[in-house]
C-alpha positions as CSV (number, residue, x, y, z in Angstrom):
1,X,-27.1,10.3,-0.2
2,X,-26.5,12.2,2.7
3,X,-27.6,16.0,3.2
4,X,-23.9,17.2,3.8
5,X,-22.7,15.2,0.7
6,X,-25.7,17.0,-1.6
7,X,-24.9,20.6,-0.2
8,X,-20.7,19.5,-0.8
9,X,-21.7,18.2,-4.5
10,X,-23.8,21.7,-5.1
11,X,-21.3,23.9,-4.2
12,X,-17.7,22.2,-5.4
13,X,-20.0,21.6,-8.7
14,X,-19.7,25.7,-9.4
15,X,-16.8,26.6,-11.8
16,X,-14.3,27.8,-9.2
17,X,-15.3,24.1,-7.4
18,X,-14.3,21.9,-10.5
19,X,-11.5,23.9,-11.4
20,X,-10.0,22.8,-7.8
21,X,-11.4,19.1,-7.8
22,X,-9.2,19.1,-11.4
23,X,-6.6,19.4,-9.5
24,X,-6.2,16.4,-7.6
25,X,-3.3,14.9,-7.1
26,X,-2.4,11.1,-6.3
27,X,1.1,8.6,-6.7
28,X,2.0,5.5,-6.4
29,X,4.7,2.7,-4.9
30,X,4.6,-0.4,-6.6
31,X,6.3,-3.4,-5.5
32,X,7.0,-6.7,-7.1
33,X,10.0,-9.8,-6.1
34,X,12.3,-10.4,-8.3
35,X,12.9,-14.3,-8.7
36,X,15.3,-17.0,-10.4
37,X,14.1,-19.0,-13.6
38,X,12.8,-21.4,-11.0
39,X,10.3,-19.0,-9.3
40,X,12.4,-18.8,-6.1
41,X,13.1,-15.4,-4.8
42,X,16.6,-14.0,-6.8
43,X,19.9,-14.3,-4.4
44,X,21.5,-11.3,-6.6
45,X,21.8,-7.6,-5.3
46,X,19.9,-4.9,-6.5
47,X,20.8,-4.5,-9.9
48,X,23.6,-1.8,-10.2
49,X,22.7,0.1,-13.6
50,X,18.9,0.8,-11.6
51,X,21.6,3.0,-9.0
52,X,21.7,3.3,-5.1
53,X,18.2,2.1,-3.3
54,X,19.0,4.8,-0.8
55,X,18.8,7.6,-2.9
56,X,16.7,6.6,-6.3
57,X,13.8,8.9,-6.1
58,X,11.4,6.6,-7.7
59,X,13.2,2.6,-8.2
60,X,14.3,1.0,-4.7
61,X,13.9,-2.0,-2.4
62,X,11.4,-2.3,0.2
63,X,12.1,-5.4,3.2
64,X,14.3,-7.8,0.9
65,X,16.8,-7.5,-1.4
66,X,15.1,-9.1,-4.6
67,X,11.8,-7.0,-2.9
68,X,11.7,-3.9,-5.7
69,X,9.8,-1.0,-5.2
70,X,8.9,1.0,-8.2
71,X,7.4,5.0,-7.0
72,X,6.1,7.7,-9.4
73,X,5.9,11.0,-8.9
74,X,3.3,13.5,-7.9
75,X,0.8,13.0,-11.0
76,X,-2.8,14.8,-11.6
77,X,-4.0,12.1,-14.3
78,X,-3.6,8.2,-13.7
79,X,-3.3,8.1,-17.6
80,X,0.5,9.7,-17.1
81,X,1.1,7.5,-13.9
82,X,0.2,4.3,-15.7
83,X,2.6,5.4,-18.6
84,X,5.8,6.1,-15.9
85,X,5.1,2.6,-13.8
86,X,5.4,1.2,-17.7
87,X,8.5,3.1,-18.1
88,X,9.9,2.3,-15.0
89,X,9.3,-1.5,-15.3
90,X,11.0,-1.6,-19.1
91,X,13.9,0.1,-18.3
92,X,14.1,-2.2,-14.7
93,X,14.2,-5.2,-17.6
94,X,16.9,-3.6,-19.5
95,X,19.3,-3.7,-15.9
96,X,18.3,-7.4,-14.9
97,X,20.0,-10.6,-15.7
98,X,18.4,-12.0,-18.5
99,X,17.1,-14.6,-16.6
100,X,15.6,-12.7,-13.7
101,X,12.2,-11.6,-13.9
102,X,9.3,-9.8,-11.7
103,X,6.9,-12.0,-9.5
104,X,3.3,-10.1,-11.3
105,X,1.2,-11.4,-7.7
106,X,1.1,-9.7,-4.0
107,X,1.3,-13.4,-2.3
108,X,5.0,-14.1,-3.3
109,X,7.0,-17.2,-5.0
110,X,8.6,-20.6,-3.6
111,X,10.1,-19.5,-0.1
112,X,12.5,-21.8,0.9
113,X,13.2,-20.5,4.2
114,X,14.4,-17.2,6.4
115,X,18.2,-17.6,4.9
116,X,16.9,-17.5,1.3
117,X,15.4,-13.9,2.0
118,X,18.3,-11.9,2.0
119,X,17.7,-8.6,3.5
120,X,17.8,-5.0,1.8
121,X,21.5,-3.5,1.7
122,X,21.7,0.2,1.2
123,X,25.3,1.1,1.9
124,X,27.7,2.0,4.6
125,X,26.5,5.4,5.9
126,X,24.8,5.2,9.3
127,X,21.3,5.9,7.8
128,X,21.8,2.7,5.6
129,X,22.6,0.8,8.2
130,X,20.0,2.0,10.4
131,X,17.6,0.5,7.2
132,X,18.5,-2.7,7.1
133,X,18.7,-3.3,10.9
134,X,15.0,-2.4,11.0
135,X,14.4,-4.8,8.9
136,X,16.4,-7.3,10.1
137,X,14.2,-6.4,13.5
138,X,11.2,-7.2,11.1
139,X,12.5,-10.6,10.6
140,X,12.8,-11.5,13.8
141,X,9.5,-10.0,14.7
142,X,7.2,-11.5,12.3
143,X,9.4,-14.0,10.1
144,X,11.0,-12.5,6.9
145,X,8.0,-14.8,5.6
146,X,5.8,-11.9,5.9
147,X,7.8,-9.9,4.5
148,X,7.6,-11.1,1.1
149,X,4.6,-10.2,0.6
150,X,4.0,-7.5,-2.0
151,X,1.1,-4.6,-2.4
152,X,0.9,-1.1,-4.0
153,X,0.4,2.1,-2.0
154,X,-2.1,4.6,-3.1
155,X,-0.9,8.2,-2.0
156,X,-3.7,10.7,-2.4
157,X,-3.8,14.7,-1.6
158,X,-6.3,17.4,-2.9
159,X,-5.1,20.8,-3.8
160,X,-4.7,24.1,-1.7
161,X,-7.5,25.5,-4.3
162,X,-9.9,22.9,-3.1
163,X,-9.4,22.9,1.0
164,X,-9.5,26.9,0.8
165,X,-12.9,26.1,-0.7
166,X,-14.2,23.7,1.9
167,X,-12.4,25.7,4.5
168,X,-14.7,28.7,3.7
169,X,-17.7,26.0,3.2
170,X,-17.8,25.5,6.8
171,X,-16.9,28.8,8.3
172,X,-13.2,29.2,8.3
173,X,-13.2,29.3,12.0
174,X,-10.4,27.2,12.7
175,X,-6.8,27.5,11.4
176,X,-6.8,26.3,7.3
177,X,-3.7,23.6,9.0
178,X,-6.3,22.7,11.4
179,X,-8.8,22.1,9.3
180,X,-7.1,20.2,6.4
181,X,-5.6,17.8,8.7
182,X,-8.9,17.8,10.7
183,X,-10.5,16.9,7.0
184,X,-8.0,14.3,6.6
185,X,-8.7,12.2,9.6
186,X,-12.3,12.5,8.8
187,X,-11.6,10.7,5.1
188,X,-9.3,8.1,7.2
189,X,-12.2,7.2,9.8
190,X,-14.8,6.8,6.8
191,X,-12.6,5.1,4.3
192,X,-11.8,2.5,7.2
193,X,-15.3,1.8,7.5
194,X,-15.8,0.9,3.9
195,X,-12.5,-0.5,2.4
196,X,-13.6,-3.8,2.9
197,X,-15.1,-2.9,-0.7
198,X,-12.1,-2.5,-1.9
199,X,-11.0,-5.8,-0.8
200,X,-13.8,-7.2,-2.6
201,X,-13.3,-4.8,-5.5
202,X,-9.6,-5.3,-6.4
203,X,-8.1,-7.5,-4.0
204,X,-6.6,-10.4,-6.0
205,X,-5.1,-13.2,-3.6
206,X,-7.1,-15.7,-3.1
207,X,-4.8,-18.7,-2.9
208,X,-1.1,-19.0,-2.5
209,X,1.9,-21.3,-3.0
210,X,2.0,-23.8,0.7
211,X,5.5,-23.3,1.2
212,X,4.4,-19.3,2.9
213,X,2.7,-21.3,5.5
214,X,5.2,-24.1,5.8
215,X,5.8,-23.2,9.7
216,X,1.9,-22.4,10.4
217,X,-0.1,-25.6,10.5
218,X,-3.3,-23.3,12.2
219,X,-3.9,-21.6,8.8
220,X,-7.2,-22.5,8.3
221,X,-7.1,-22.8,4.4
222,X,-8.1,-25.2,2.0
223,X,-6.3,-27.3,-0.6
224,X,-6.8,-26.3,-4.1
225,X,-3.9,-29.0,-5.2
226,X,-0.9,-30.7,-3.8
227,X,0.9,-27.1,-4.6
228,X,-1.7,-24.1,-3.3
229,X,-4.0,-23.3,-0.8
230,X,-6.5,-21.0,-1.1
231,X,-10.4,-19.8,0.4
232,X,-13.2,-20.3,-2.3
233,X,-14.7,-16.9,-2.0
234,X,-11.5,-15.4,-0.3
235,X,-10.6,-12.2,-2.2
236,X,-7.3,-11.0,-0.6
237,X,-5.6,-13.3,1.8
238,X,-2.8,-10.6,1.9
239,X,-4.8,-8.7,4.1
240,X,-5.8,-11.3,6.6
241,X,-3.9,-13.2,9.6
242,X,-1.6,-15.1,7.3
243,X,-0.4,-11.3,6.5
244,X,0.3,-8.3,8.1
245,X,-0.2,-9.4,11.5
246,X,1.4,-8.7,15.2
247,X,0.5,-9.5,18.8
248,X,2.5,-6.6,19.7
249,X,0.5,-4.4,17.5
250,X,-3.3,-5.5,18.4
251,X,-3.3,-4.1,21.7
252,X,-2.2,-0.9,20.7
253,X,-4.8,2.0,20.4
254,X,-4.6,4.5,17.9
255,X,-7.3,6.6,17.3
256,X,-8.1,8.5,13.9
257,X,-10.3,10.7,15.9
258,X,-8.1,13.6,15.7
259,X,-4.1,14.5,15.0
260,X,-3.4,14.7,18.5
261,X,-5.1,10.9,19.4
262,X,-2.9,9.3,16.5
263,X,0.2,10.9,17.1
264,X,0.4,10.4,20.6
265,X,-1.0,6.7,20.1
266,X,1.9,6.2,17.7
267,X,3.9,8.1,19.8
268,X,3.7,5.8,22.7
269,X,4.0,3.0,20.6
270,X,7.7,4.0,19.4
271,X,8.5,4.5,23.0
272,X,7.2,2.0,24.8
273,X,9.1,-1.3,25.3
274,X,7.6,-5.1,24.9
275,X,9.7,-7.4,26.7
276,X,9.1,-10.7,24.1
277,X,11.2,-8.2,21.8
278,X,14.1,-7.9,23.9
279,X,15.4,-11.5,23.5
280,X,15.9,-11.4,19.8
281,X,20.3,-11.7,19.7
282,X,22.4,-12.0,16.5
283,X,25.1,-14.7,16.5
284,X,28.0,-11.8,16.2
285,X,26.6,-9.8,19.3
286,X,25.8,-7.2,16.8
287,X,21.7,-5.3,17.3
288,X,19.3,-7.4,15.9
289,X,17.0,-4.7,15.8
290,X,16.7,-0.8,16.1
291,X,15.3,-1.0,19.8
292,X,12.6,-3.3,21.9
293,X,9.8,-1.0,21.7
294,X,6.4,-2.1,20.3
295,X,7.0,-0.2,17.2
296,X,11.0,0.3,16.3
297,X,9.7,2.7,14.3
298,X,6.5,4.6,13.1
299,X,6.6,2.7,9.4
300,X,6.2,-0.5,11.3
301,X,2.7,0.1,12.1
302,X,0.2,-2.0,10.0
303,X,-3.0,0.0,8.8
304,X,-5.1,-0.1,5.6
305,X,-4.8,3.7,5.4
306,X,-2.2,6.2,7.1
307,X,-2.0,10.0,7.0
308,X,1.4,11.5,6.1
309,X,4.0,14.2,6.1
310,X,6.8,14.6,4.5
311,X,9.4,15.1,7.6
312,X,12.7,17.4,7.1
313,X,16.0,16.2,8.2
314,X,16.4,14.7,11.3
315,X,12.6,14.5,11.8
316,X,10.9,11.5,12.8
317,X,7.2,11.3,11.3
318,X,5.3,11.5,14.1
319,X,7.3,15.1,14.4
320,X,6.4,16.0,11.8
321,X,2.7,15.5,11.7
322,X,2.4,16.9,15.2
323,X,4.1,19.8,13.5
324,X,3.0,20.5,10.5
325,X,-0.5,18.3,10.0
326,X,-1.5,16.5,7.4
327,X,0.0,16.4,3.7
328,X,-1.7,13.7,2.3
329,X,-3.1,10.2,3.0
330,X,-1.6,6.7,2.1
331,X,-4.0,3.6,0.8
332,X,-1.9,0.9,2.0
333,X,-5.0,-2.1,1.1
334,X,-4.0,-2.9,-2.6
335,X,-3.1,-6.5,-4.2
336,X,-1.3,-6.3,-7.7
337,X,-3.5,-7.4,-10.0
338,X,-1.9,-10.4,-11.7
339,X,-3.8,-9.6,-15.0
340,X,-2.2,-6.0,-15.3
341,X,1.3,-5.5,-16.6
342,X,2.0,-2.9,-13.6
343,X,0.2,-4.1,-11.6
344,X,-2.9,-1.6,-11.6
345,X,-4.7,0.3,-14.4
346,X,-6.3,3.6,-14.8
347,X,-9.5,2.7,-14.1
348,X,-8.7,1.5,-10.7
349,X,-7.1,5.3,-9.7
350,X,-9.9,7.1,-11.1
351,X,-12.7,5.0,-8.9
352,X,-10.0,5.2,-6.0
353,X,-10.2,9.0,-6.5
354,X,-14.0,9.2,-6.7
355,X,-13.5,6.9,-3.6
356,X,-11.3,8.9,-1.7
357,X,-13.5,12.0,-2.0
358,X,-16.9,10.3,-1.3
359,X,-14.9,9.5,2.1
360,X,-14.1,12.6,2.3
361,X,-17.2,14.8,2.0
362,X,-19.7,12.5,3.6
363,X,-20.3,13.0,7.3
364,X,-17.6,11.1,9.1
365,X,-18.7,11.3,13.4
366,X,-15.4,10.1,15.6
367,X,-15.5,6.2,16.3
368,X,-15.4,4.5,19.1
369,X,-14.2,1.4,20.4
370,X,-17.3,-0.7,19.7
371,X,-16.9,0.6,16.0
372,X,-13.2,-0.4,15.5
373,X,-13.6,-3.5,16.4
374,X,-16.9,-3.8,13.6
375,X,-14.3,-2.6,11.4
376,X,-11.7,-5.3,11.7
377,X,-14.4,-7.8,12.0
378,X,-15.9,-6.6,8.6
379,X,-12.3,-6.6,7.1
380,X,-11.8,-10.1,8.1
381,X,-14.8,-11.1,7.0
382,X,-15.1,-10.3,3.3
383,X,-10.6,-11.1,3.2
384,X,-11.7,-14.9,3.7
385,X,-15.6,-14.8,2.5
386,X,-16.2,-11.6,0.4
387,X,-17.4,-13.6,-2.8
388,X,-19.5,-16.0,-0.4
389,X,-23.2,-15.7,-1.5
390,X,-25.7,-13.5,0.7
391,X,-23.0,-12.4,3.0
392,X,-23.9,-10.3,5.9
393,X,-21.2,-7.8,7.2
394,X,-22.0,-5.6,10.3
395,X,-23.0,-1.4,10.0
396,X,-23.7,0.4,13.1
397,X,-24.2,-3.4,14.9
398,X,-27.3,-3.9,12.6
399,X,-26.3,-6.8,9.7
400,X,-26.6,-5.9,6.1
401,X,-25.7,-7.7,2.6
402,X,-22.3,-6.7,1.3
403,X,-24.4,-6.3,-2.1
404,X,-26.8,-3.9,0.1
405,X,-24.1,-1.8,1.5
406,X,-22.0,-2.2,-1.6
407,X,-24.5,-0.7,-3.6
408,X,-25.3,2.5,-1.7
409,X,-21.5,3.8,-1.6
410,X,-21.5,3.4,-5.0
411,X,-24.6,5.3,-5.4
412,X,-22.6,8.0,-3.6
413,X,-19.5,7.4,-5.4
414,X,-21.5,7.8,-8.3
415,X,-22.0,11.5,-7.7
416,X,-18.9,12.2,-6.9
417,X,-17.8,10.3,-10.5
418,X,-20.0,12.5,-12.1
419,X,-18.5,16.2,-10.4
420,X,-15.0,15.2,-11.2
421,X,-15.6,13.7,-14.9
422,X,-17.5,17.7,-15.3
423,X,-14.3,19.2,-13.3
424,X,-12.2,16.9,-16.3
425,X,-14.6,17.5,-19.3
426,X,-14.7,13.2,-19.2
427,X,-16.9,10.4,-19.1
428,X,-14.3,8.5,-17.5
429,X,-15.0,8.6,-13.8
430,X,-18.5,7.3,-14.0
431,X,-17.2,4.4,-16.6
432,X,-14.9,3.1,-14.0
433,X,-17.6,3.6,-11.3
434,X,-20.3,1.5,-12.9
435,X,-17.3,-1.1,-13.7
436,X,-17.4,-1.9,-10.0
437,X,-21.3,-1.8,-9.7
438,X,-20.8,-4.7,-12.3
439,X,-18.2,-6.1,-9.9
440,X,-20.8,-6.0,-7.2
441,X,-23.6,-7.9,-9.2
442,X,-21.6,-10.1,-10.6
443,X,-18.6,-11.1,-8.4
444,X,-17.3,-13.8,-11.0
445,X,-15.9,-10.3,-12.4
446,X,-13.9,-9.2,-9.6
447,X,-9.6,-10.0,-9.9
448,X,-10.1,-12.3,-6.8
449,X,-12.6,-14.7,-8.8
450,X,-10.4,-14.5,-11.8
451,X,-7.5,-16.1,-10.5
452,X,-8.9,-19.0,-9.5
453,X,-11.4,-19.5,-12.6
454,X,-7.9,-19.3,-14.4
455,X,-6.2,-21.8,-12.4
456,X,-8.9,-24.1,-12.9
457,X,-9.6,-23.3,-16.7
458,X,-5.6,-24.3,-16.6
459,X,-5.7,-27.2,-14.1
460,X,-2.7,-25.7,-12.7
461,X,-1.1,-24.1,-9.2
462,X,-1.1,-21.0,-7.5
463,X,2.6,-21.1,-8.1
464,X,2.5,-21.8,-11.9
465,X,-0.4,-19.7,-13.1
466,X,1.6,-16.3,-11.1
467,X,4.8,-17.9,-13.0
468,X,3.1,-18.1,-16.0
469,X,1.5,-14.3,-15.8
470,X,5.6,-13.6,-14.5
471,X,7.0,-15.1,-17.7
472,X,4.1,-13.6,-20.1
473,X,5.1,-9.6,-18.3
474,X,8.5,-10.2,-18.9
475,X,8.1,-11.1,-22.7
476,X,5.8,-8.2,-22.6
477,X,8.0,-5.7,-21.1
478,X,11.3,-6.9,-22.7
479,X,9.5,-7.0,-26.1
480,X,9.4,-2.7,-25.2
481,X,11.4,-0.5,-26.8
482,X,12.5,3.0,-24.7
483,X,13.5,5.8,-26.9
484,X,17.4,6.9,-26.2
485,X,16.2,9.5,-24.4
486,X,14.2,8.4,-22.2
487,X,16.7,6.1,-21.0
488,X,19.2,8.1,-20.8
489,X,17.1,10.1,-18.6
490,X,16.7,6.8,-16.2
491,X,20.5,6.0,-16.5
492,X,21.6,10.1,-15.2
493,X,19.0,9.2,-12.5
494,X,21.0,6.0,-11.4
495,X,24.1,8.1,-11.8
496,X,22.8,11.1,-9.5
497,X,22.0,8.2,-6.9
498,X,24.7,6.7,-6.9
499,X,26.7,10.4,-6.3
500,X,23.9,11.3,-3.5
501,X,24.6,8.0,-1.6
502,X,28.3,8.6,-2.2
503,X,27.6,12.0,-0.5
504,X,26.0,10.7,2.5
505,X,28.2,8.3,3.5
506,X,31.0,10.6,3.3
507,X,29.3,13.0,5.5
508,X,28.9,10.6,8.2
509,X,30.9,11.7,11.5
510,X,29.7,9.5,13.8
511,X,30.0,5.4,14.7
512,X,26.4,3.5,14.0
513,X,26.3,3.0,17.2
514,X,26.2,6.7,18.6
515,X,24.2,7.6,15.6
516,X,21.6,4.6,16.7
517,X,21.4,5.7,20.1
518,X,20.9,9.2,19.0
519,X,18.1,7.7,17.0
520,X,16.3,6.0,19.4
521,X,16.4,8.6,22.1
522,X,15.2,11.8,19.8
C-alpha cells in the first residue's frame, strides 16, 4: 500500500471523514434488446404506455429501436438502486406485447442484417431528429451491427463534504473546482490502468451467436458449435475489436492528464473532418449523418471511463466541462451479467465503489504515450485471454501475473472496503471485496467462466442458453406484482413525457436543417 493511500485512509477514517465517504453517490443506465419469440431483434416501436424516449427521465432507447435503456436516479445505497432497476424492468413487462421479451446478455440475439435494426425514433422536434440522424451516422460508420451491442454504465460522484475534506488534505491552494476536477482525472488515469480487472472480474461475454460476425471473416475466434463462437479464456469480447472499435477514433489523442488536454483533444475531434466519412449518402438525398468530422459528436467517443457534466441548454459537453469541471465520472466497461435479473447486483456496486475510491486516493502521476498504449495492450489482452493460466500482462514495461497484480489492488481495495463499511456501520464492503479475491484464485468463478461451463453442462448455443436466461427473466419478472401505486407512479411518468415531448416540438421555430447547421457550427 502506498504512503499517500495510508495517510488518505488515516485521515478520511476520523468521524467528520466517514460521515463524508457515507455519502457517496453512484447510478446506473442499463440496457437490454428487446426481441421476437424467435430471439430476433423486435420490429415494434418503443412501447407507448413506457412514454416518449426523449423525455422519460429514467426508461428510453439507446442506438435502436428495440435497444432499451433502463436509468436510475442519483442513489447513495446500491440496495435501493437494485430495488428501482427491478421496478423498472416489471413495470417495462407490464407495457410489452406479451410475446416480446428482454435479451438478459451484452453480445445481442440473431441479427439478420442492417435493415432488421431499425433505428431509434424520438419524434418530430429538431432535437429528435438530430438523435436519430446521429445514429443513423453510427450506422454507416461502424455497421448498426455494433450497435447492438448492450452494457451498463456506472456513474460515480463523491459528495461536496468529502472533496472539501481532501481539498484541505492537500493545502487548498488551488480553486475547490480546480481541484475536484483535477481529482477526477487522477481516478480516470488510475482506473484506466487497472480495469482490465474488471474485465476479468465481471465481464461476461465470452462467446456469441455467428451471425454478429457474418460480414467479418478476420475475427479470429473459435467454434464452440455450428451456432457460437467464442475464446476459451475470453472474458468480455464486448470490449475487444469485434466491439467498440473505429479507425477514425485510434489516431485520436486524448489525454486524461488534465481538463484542458481532454477537452481540447475532444474538442478537436468534433471539429475536425475525416474525408472516408464524407461519402456516406442516403438514397432520398436526405443527411446521413450529423456532419463528417471524426467525432459527430462528443458521445461518439469510445472509452472504458469518461468524466462528465451535466451541460445546460444549448450546451455541448465539452462546454460544459471546460466550464464548469468535473461532476462526476462514467464506467462505461460493464457486461450484463446473464445470471442476474437486472443485469448487476449489489455486490458488484459496492466493490465498484471501493474500486473507484482506491483509484482515487492512490498516487496517480500523468501518463504518457508509452503508458497508453500498455494500457490498451493490457485491455486486449485479458478481453481474449484473461482466464488463460499464468498470464503475464505488462506494469510499468516490466511483465507480471494477472493473479500477481490482481492481488495487490485488492489488497488496497481491501482498505478502502474496510473505511467505507466503518463510514456505513457494515460488513458489506469487505464481503463483496474478498468475493473477487475468490474470483482471482479461482477464475472458474468469474461470470465469464460461467457462461460457457453452462453451455456446456447444457450442450447448447450461445444463442439458446442467452434465450433460455431471456425466457427464465421474463417468467421472473412477469410473475412480479407492482403495488397500484407504484405503478401509477410509472404511468404519470409516461404521461409527463409524453406532455414534455409535446412541448418541445411545439416550441420548435426553426427547419432541421437551420437548426442542424446551427448545431454543427456552435
Amino acid at each position: 500500500m502506498s504512503e499517500q493511500l495510508q495517510t488518505y485512509i488515516t485521515k478520511l477514517g476520523q468521524p467528520f471523514g466517514l460521515a463524508a465517504l457515507s455519502a457517496l453517490s453512484h447510478g446506473v443506465e442499463k440496457e437490454s434488446l428487446r426481441i421476437d419469440p424467435q430471439g430476433h431483434l423486435a420490429q415494434t416501436p418503443h412501447p407507448a404506455g413506457l412514454g416518449s424516449a426523449l423525455t422519460h427521465a429514467c426508461i428510453t432507447t439507446d442506438f435502436s429501436e428495440a435497444l432499451m435503456e433502463f436509468i436510475t436516479p442519483v442513489h447513495r445505497n446500491p440496495q435501493d438502486t437494485v430495488a428501482f432497476l427491478q421496478d423498472l424492468h416489471t413495470f417495462t413487462y407490464t407495457q410489452l406485447p406479451r410475446e416480446e421479451l428482454l435479451w438478459t446478455s451484452s453480445m445481442p440475439c440473431v441479427i439478420a442484417g442492417n435493415d432488421q435494426i431499425p433505428l431509434a425514433q424520438y419524434g418530430s422536434s429538431n432535437s429528435a431528429k438530430l438523435k436519430t440522424l446521429y445514429r443513423q451516422g453510427l450506422g454507416f460508420r461502424y455497421g448498426r451491427t455494433m450497435q447492438t451491442i448492450a452494457g451498463i454504465h456506472y456513474n460515480f460522484s463523491l459528495p461536496d463534504s468529502c472533496w472539501k475534506l481532501l481539498h484541505e488534505l492537500n493545502g487548498g491552494n488551488d480553486s475547490f473546482e480546480d481541484f475536484r476536477t483535477a481529482q477526477y482525472f487522477a481516478l480516470i488515469r488510475n482506473f484506466r490502468r487497472h480495469c482490465w480487472l474488471l474485465l476479468y472480474l465481471f465481464g461476461a461475454s465470452p462467446a456469441l451467436c455467428r451471425s454478429f460476425v457474418r460480414q467479418n471473416p478476420n475475427h479470429g475466434l473459435e467454434s464452440f458449435d455450428d451456432a457460437s463462437l467464442y475464446l476459451p479464456y475470453a472474458t468480455s469480447l464486448r470490449m475487444g475489436d469485434l466491439g467498440y472499435t473505429s479507425k477514425a477514433q485510434s489516431g485520436l489523442s486524448v489525454s486524461y492528464n488534465s481538463l484542458a488536454e481532454y477537452t481540447d483533444g475532444l474538442g478537436k475531434a468534433v471539429k475536425t473532418s475525416y474525408e472516408p466519412y464524407s461519402t456516406f449518402v442516403t438514397a432520398d438525398g436526405s443527411p446521413s449523418q450529423v456532419n463528417s468530422n471524426i467525432l459527430q459528436m462528443e458521445a461518439e467517443f469510445y472509452s472504458t471511463i469518461r468524466p462528465k457534466r451535466i451541460p445546460g441548454p444549448d450546451e455541448r459537453p465539452v462546454e460544459a466541462l471546460r466550464k464548469h469541471g468535473v461532476e462526476y465520472i462514467e464506467v462505461r466497461c460493464l457486461d450484463l451479467n446473464p445470471f442476474l435479473p437486472v443485469g448487476i447486483d449489489e455486490e458488484q456496486m459496492l466493490f465498484l465503489n471501493c474500486f473507484l475510491v482506491y483509484c482515487l486516493l492512490q498516487p496517480s502521476p500523468p501518463s504518457s504515450p508509452a503508458e497508453f498504449g500498455e494500457i490498451d495492450a493490457n485491455l486486449k489482452t485479458v478481453v481474449r485471454r484473461g482466464r488463460e493460466p499464468g498470464l503475464r500482462l505488462q506494469r510499468n514495461g516490466e511483465p507480471v501475473t494477472l493473479q500477481d497484480w490482481a492481488s495487490s489492488i485488492l489488497d488496497g481495495v481491501g482498505k478502502i472496503a474496510e473505511l467505507l463499511d466503518r463510514a456505513n456501520s457494515t460488513r458489506s464492503h469487505r464481503a463483496a471485496t474478498a468475493a473477487q479475491s475468490a474470483r482471482i484464485a479461482d477464475s472458474s468463478l468469474t461470470p465469464s467462466a460461467r457462461v460457457l461451463e453452462r453451455m456446456r453442462e447444457l450442450k447448447t448455443s450461445y444463442f439458446r442458453f442467452a434465450m433460455n436466461q431471456s425466457l427464465a427473466n421474463s417468467d421472473y419478472f412477469r410473475g412480479l406484482r407492482m403495488s397500484d401505486e407504484k405503478k401509477d407512479e410509472f404511468l404519470r411518468m409516461s404521461q409527463t413525457s409524453n406532455k414534455e415531448r409535446g412541448a418541445i416540438e411545439a416550441a420548435d421555430t426553426i427547419d432541421f436543417a437551420s437548426y442542424l447547421q446551427r448545431y454543427n457550427n456552435r
